[in-house]
Structure formats: C-alpha cells, structure tokens
BAMARBA-584592 format. One record per atom (N, C-alpha, C): z, x, y; residue number from 1; residue in one letter; atom name. Coordinates in steps of 0.02 Angstrom, whole numbers, plus 50000, padded with zeros to 5 digits. Layout:
% residues N
PT      c3      c1      c2   pos   code   site
PT       Z       X       Y   NUM      A     CA
...
% end
This chain:
% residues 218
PT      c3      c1      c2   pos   code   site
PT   50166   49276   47798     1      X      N
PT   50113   49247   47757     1      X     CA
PT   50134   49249   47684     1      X      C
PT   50144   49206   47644     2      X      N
PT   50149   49192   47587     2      X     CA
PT   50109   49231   47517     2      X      C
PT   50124   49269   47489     3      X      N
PT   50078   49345   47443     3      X     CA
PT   50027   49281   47420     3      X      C
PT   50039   49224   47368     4      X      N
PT   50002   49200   47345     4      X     CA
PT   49928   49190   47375     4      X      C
PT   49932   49191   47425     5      X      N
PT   49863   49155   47484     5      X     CA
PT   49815   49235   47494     5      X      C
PT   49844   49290   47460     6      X      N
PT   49829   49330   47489     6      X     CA
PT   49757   49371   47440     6      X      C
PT   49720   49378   47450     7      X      N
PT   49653   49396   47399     7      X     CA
PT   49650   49497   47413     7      X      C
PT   49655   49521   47349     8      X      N
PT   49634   49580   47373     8      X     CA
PT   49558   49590   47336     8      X      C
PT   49518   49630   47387     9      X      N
PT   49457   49607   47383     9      X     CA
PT   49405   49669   47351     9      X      C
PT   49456   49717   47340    10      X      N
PT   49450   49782   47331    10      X     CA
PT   49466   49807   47266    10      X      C
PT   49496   49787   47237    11      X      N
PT   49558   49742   47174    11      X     CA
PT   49532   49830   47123    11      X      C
PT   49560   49883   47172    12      X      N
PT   49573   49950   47114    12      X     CA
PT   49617   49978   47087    12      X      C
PT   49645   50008   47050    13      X      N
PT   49698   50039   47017    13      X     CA
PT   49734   50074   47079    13      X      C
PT   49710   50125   47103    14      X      N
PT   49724   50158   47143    14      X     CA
PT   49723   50145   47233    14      X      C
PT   49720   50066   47230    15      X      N
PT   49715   50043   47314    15      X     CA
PT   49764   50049   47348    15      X      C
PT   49842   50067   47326    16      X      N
PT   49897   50076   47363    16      X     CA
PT   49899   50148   47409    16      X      C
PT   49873   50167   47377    17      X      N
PT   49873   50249   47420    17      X     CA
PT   49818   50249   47466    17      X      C
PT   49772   50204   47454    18      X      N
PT   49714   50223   47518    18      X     CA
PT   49751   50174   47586    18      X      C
PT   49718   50183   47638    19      X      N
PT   49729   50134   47705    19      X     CA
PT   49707   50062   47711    19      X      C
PT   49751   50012   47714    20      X      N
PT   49739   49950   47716    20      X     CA
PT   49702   49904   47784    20      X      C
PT   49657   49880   47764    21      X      N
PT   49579   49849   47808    21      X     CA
PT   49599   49763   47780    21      X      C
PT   49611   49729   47845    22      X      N
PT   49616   49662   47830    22      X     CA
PT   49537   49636   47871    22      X      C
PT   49503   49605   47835    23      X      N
PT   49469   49578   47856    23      X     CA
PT   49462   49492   47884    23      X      C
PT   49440   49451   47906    24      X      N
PT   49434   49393   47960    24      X     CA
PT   49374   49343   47955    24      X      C
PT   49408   49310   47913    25      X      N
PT   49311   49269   47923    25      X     CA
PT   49303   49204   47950    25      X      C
PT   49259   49195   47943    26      X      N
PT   49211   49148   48021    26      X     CA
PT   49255   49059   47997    26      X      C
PT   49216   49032   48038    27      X      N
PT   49200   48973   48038    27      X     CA
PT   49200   48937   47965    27      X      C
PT   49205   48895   47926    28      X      N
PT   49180   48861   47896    28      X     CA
PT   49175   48893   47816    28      X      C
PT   49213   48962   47831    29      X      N
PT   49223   48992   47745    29      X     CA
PT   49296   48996   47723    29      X      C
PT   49311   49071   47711    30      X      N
PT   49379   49108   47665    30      X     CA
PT   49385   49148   47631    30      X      C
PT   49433   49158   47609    31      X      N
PT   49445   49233   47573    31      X     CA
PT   49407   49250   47537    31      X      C
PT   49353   49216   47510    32      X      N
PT   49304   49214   47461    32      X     CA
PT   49241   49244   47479    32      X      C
PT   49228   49233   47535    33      X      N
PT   49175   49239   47600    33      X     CA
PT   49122   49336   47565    33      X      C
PT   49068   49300   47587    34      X      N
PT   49029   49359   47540    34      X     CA
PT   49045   49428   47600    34      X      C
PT   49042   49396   47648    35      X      N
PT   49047   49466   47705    35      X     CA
PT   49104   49499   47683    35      X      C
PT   49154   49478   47666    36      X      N
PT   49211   49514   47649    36      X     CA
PT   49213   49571   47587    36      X      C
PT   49175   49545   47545    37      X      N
PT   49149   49567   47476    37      X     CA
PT   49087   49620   47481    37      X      C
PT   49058   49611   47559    38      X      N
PT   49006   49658   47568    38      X     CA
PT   49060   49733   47586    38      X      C
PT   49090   49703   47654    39      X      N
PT   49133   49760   47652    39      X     CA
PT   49173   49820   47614    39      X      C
PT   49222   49762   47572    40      X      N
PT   49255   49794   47519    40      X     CA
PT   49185   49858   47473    40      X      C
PT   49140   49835   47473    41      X      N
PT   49107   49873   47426    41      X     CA
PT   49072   49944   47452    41      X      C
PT   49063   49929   47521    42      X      N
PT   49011   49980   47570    42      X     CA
PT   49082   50033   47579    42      X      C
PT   49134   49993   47598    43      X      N
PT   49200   50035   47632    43      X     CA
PT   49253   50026   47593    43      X      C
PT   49239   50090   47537    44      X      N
PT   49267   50092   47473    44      X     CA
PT   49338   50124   47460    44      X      C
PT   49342   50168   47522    45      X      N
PT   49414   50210   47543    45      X     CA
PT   49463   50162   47576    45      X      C
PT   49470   50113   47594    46      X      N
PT   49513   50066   47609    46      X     CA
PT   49522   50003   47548    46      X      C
PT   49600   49980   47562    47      X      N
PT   49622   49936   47522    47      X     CA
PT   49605   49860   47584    47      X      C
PT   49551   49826   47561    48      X      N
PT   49531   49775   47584    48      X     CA
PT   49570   49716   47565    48      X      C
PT   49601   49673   47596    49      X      N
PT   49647   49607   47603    49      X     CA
PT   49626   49563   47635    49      X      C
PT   49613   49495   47614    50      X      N
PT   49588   49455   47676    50      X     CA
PT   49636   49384   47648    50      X      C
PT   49622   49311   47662    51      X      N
PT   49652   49269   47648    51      X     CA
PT   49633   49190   47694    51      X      C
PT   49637   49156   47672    52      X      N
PT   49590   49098   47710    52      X     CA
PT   49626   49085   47766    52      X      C
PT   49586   49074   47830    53      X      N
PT   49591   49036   47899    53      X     CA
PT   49576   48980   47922    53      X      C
PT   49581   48941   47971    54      X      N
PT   49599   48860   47943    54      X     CA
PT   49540   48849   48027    54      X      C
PT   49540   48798   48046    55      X      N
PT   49488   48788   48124    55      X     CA
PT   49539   48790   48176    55      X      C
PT   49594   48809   48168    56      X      N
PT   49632   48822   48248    56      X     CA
PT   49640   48874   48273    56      X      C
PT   49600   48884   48321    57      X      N
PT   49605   48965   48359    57      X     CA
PT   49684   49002   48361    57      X      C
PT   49735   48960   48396    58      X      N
PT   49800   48975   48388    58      X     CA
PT   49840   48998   48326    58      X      C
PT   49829   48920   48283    59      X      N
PT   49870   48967   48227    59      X     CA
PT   49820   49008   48174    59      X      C
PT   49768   49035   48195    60      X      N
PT   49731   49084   48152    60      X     CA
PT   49778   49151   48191    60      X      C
PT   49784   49150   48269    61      X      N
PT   49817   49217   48278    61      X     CA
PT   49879   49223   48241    61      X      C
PT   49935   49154   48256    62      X      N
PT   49989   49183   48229    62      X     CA
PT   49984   49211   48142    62      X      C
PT   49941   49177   48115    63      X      N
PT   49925   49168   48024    63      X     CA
PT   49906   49271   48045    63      X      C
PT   49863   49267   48092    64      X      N
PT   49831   49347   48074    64      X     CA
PT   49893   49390   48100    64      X      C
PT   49920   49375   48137    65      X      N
PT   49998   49433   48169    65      X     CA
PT   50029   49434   48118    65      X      C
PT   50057   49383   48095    66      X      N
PT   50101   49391   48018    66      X     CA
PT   50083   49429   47975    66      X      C
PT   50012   49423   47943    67      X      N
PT   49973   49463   47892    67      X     CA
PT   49988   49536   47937    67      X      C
PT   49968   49535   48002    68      X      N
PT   49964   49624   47993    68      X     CA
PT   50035   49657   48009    68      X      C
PT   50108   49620   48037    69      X      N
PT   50168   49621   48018    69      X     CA
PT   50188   49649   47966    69      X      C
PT   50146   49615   47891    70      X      N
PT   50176   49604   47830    70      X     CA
PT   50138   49682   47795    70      X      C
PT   50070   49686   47822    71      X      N
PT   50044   49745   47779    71      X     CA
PT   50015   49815   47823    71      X      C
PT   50011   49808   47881    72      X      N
PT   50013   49839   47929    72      X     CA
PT   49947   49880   47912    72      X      C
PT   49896   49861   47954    73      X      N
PT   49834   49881   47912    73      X     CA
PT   49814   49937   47968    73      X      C
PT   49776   49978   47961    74      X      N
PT   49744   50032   48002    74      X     CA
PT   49648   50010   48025    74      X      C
PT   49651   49945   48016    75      X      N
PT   49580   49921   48024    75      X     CA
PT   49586   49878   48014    75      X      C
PT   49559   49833   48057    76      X      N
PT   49540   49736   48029    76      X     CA
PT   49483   49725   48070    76      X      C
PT   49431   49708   48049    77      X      N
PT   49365   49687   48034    77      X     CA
PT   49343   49604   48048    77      X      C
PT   49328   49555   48089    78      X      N
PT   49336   49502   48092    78      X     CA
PT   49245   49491   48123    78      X      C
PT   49239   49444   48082    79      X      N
PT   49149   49403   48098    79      X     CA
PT   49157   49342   48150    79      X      C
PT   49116   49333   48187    80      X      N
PT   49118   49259   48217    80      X     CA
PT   49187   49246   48250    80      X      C
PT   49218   49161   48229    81      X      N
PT   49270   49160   48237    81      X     CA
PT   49339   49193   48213    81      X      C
PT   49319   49217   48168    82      X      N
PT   49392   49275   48147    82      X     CA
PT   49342   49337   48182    82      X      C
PT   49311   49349   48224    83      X      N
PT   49305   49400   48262    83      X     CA
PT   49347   49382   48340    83      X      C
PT   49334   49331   48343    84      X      N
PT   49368   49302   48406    84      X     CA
PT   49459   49284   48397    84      X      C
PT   49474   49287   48345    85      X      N
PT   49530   49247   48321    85      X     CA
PT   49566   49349   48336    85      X      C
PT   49529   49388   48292    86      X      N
PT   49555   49443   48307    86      X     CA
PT   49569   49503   48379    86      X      C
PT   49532   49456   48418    87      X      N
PT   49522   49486   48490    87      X     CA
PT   49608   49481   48530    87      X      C
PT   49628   49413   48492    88      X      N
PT   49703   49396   48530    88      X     CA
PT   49759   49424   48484    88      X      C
PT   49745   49436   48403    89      X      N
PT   49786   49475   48387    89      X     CA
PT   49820   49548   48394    89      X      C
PT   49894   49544   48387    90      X      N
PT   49936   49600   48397    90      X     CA
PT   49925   49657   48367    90      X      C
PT   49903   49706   48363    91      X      N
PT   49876   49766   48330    91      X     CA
PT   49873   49813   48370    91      X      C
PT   49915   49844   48400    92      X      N
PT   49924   49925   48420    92      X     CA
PT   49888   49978   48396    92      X      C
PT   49920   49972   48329    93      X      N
PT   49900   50027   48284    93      X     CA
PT   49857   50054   48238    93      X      C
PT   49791   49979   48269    94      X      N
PT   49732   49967   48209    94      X     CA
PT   49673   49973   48270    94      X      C
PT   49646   49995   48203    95      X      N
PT   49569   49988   48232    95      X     CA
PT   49536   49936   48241    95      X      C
PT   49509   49929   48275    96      X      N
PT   49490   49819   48296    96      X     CA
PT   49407   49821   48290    96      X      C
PT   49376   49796   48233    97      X      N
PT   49317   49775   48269    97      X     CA
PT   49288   49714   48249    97      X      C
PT   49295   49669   48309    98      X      N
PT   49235   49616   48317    98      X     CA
PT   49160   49601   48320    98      X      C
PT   49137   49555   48251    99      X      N
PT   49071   49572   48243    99      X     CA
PT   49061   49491   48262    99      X      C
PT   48995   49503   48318   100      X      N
PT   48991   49444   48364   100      X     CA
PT   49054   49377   48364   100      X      C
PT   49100   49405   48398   101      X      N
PT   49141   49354   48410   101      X     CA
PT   49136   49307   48448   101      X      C
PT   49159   49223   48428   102      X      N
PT   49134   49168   48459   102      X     CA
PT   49167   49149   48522   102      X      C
PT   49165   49181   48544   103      X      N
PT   49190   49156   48634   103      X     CA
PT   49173   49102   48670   103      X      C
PT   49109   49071   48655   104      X      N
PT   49114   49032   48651   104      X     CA
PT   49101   48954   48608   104      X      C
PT   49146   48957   48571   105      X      N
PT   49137   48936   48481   105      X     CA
PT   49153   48860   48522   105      X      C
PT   49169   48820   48564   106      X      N
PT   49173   48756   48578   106      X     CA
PT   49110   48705   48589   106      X      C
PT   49067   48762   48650   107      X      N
PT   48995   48758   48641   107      X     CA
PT   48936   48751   48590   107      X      C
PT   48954   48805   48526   108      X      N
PT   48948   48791   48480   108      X     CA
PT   48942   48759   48454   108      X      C
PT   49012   48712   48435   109      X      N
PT   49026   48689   48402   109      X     CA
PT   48990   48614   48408   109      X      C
PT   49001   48616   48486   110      X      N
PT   48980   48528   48505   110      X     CA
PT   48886   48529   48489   110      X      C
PT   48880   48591   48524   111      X      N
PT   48805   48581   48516   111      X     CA
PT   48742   48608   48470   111      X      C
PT   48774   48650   48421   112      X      N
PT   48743   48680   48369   112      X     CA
PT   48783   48659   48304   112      X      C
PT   48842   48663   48282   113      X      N
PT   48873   48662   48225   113      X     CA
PT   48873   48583   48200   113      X      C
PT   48909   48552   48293   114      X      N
PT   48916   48479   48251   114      X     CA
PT   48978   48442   48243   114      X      C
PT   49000   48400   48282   115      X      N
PT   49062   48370   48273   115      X     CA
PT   49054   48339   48194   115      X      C
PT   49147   48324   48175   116      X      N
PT   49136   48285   48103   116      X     CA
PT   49168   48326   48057   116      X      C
PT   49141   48304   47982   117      X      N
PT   49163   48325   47926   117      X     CA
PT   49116   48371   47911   117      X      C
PT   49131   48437   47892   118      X      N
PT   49094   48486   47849   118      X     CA
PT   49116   48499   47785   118      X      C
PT   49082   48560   47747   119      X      N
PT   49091   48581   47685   119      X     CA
PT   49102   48664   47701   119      X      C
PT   49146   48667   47676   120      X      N
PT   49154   48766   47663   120      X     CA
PT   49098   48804   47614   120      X      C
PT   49064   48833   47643   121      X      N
PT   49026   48903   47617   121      X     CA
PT   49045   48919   47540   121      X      C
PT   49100   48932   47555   122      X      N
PT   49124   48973   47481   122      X     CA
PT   49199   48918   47451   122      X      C
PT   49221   48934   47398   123      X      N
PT   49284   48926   47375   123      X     CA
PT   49351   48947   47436   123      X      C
PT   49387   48897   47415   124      X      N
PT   49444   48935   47469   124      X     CA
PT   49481   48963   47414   124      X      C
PT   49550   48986   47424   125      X      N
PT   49615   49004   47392   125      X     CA
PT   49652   48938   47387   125      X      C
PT   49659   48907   47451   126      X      N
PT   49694   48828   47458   126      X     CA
PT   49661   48764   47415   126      X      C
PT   49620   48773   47399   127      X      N
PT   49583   48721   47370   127      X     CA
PT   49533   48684   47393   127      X      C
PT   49537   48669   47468   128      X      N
PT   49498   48628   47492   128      X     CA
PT   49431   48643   47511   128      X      C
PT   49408   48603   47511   129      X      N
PT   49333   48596   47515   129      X     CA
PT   49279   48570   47575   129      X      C
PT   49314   48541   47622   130      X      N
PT   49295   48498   47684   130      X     CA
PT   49352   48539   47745   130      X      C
PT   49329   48510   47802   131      X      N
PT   49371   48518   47866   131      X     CA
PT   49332   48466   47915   131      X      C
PT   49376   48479   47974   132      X      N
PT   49329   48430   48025   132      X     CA
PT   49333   48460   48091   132      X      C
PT   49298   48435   48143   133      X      N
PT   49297   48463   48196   133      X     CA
PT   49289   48415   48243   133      X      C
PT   49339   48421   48292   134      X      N
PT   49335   48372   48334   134      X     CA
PT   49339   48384   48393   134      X      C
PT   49302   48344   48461   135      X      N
PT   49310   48367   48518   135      X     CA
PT   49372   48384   48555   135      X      C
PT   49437   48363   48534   136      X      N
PT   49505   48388   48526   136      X     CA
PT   49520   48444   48514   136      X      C
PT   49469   48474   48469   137      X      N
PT   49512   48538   48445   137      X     CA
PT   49441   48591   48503   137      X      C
PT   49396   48579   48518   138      X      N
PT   49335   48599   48546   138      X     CA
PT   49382   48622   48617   138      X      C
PT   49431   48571   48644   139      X      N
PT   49448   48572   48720   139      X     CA
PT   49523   48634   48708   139      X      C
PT   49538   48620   48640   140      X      N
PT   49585   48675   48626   140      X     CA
PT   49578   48749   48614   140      X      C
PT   49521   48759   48622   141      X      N
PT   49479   48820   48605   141      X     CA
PT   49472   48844   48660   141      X      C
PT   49456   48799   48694   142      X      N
PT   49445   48821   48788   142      X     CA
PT   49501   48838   48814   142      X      C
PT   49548   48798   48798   143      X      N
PT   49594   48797   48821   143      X     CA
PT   49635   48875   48811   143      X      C
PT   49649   48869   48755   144      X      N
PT   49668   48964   48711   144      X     CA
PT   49638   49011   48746   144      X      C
PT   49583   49002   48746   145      X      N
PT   49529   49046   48798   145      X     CA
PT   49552   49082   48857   145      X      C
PT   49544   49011   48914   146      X      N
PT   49582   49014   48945   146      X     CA
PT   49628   49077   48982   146      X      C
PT   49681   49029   48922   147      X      N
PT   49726   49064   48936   147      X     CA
PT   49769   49121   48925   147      X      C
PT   49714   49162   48869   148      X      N
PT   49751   49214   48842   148      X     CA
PT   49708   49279   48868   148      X      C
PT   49694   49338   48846   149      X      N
PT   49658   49400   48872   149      X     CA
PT   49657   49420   48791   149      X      C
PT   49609   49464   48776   150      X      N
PT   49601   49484   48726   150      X     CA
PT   49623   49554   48731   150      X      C
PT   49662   49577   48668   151      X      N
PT   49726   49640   48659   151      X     CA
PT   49662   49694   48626   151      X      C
PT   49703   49768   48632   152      X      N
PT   49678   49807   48626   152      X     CA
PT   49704   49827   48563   152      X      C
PT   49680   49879   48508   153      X      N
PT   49686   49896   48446   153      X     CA
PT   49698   49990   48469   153      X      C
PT   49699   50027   48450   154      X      N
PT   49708   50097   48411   154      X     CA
PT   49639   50109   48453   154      X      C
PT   49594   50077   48442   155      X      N
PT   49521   50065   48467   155      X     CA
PT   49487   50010   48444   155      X      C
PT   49454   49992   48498   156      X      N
PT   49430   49930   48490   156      X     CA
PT   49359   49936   48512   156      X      C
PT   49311   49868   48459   157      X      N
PT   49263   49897   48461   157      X     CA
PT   49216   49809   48469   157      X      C
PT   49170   49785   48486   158      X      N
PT   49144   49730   48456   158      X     CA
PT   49079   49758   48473   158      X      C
PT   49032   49710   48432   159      X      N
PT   48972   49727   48400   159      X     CA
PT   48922   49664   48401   159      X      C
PT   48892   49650   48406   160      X      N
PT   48845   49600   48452   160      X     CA
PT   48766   49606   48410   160      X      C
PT   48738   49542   48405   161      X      N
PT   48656   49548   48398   161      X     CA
PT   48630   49529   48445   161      X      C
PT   48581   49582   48442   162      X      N
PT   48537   49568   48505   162      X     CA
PT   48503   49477   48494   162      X      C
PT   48509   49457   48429   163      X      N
PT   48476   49394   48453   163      X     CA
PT   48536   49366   48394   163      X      C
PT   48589   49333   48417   164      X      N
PT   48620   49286   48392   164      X     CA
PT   48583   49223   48380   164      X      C
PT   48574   49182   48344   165      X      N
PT   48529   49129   48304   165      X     CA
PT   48605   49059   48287   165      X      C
PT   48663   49085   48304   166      X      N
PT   48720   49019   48304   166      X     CA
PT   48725   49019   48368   166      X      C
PT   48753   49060   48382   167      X      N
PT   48800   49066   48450   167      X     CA
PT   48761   49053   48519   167      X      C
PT   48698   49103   48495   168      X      N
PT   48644   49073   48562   168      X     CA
PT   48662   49150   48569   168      X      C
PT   48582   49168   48636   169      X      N
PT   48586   49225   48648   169      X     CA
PT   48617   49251   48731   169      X      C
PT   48627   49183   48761   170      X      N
PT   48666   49182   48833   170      X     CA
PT   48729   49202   48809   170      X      C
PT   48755   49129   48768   171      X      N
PT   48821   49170   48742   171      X     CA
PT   48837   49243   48722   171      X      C
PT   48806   49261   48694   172      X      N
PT   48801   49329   48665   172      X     CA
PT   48820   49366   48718   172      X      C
PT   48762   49381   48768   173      X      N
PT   48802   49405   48827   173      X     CA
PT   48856   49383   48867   173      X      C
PT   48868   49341   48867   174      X      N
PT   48928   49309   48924   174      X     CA
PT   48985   49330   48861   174      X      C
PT   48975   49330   48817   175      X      N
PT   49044   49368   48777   175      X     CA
PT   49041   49426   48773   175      X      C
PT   49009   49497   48781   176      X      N
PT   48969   49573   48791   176      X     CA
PT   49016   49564   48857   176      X      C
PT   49011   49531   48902   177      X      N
PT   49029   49547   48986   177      X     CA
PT   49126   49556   48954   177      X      C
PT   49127   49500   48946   178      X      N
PT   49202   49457   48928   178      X     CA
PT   49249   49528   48891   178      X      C
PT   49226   49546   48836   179      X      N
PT   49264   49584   48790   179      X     CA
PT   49267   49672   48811   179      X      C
PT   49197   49688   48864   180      X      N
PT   49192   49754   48881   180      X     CA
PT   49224   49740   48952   180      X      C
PT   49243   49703   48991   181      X      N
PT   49286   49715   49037   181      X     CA
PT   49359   49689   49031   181      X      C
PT   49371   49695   48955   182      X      N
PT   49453   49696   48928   182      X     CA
PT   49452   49736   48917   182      X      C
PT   49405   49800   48878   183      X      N
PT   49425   49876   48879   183      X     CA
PT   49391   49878   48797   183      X      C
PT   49347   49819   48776   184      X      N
PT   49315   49854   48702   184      X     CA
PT   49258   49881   48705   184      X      C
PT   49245   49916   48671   185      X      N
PT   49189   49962   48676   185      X     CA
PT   49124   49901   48629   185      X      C
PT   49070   49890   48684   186      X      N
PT   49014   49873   48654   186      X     CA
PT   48969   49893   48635   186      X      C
PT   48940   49859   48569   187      X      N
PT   48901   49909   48516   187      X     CA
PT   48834   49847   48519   187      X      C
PT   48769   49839   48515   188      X      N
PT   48731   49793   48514   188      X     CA
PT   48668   49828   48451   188      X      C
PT   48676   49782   48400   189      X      N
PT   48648   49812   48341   189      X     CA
PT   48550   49753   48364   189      X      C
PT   48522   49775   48374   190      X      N
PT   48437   49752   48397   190      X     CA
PT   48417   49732   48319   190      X      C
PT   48423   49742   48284   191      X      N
PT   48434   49714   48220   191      X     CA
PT   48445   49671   48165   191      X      C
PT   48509   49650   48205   192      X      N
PT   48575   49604   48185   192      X     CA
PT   48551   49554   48204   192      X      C
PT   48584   49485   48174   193      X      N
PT   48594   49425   48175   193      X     CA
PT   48650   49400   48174   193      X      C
PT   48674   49332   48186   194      X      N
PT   48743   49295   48163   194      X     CA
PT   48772   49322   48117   194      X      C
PT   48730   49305   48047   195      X      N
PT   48754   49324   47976   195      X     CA
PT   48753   49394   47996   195      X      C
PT   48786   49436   47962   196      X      N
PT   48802   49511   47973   196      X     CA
PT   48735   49535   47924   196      X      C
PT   48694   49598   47953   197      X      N
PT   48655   49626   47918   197      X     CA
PT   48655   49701   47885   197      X      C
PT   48607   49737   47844   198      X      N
PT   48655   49801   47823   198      X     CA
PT   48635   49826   47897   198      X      C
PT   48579   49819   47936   199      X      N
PT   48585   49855   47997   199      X     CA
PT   48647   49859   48010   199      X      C
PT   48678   49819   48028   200      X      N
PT   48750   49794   48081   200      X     CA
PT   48797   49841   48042   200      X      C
PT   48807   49846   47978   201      X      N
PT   48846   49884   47931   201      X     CA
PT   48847   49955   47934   201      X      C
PT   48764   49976   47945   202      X      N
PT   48760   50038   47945   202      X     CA
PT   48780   50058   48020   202      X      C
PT   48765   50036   48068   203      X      N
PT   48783   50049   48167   203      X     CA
PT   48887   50054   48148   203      X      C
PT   48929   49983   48084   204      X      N
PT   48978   50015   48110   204      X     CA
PT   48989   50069   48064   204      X      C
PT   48970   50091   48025   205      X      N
PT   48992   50147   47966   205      X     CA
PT   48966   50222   48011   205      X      C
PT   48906   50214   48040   206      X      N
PT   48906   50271   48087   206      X     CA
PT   48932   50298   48143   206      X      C
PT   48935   50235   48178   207      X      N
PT   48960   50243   48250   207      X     CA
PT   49037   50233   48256   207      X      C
PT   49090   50190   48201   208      X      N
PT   49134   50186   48213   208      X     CA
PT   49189   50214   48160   208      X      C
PT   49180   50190   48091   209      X      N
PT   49202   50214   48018   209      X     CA
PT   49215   50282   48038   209      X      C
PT   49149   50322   48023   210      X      N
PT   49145   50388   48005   210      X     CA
PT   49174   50423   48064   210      X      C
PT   49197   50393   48120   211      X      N
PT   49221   50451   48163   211      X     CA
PT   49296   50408   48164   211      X      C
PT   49297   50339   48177   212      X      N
PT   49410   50353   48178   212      X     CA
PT   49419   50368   48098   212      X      C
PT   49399   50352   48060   213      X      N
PT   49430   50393   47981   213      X     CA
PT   49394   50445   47933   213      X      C
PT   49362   50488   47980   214      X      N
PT   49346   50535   47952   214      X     CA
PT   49365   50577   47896   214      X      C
PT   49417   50563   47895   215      X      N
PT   49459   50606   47847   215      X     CA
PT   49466   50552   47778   215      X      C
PT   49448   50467   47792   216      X      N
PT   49455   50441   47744   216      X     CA
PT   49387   50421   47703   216      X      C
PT   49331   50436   47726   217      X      N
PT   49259   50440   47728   217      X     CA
PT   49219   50500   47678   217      X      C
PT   49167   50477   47625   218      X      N
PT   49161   50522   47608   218      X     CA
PT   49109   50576   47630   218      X      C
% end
C-alpha cells in the first residue's frame, strides 16, 4: 500500500510505541469516516491507521492484507462492509473484530442501497466523490462469498445489532449463524444499530478491549 493513501487517525507524538489498530470502513465512505475518528478517540492506547476502500469485496482484501503486511497491526476494527471485507483478511496475529458485517451486502445493495451512482459520506484521501454500483459487481459479491470462508485473527470477534435498520434484521442473523460457525465469537449489542452506537463501543471496550489488551488499557 502506498504511505501517501495512508491517514493516521490518532496523529500523536508518541504513537510509535503504542500498538497499531487499523481500522475498515463501510460502504460508501473512507479514511475520513467519523467511526474511525470515534475510535481513535475512545481507544487512545493504540496507534490508529486507516485509508480509503473502493466497492470491490476482492480487492478491498488484497488492499487490507498489504496494509497489515506493511504495519502489522495487533487489532483491526472493520464496520459493515470493511467488517465483511475483514472477515477474509490474513491476520494471525490480530485481534479481529467485525461490527455488523455485510454478508449479505448484494441484497443490500439491490434492494435497500440502490443500483447506480452515489455520493461518499465523507472526503476521501483519493479525491473522489461518487462511485457506482452495479448488478455486476452485486453477483461478484456473491460470488467472493461463495467462495471463500472467513479467517480467524489472534481472536476474533463480531458484533451485531439486535435491530440492523440497513442490512435488515433476517440478515443480521443469517450472518450471526455464518461467522459463529467459522469460529468468531458473537457479541449482539440490543442497543446498537447499523451506524455504530456508544452502546456498541462500550460492549467492545468491555467485553473485548479491556481483556485481550489489558495491559494496554487504562
């Protein structure tokens, strides 16, 4: 991955010595993305890195293997579709958690989001401002699906609202079944929504933060 593309989100004097947390964001944003900025601020002992992701399930994994190749993070954090994008990434040695990942983001896409031209949420790093979505890339999603299994982390964790409001709440479960019989541990915040809430924040700072980095926690 190219340094320029790369946003640190954490941006302290002293971020080289703490443990590096790449975070993953959804659909339709980027490195800019406020969830990312929520993080960085709540989870202040890690050096937070994130960097824009593009609408192809595929090369978001290889884009995310490279990044954690290049900085080798001990945590990566992914919403939505960079929750899903992170389910297939290579990470042994990290802590994984997916916050409602889109499993099924094709469905979605056709029947809630919307074939066509959109607008990005936030600023990118790349410049651009639009993307599109097409039933092409919808059958490629399935397809990835498919055919891959979702990898395990250091520990792995995903995290779910009880009432998803994008994704739908069938989905919700049919991805709960999907990711806990690959071996991640499911967390269901009654709380939570799509958009991440501080509920959802506080379930992972308790249940997951404070016990794998205890020692990095204050």
């Amino acid at each position: 991955m190219k340094q320029e593309s790369l946003s640190v989100t954490n941006n302290d004097p002293s971020a080289d010595s703490r443990p590096t947390a790449i975070y993953v964001h959804g659909l339709a944003s980027g490195a800019n993305a406020a969830t990312g900025k929520i993080l960085s601020k709540r989870f202040i002992n890690f050096n937070w890195i994130t960097t824009d992701f593009g609408e192809d399930l595929a090369a978001n994994v290889r884009q995310l293997n490279e990044c954690i190749k290049e900085h080798k993070p001990q945590l990566i954090v992914g919403t939505s579709m960079g929750g899903l994008t992170l389910l297939y990434a290579d990470a042994p040695d990290a802590v994984k958690i997916a916050i409602n990942p889109a499993l099924l983001i094709a469905d979605c896409v056709r029947n809630t989001i919307g074939l066509g031209r959109h607008k990005y949420f936030c600023k990118r790093l790349d410049g651009t401002t639009e993307f599109e979505l097409t039933e092409e890339m919808c059958k490629g999603y399935e397809a990835y699906i498919a055919a891959h299994k979702p990898s395990l982390g250091k520990s792995s964790y995903a995290v779910f609202a009880t009432h998803d409001e994008l994704l739908g709440d069938e989905a919700s479960v049919v991805a709960q079944k999907i990711v806990g019989d690959c071996g991640y541990k499911v967390m269901v915040d009654p709380e939570g929504a799509h958009r991440i809430k501080p509920s959802t924040i506080d379930l992972i700072d308790n249940e997951i933060i404070s016990k794998e980095f205890h020692s990095n926690t204050k």
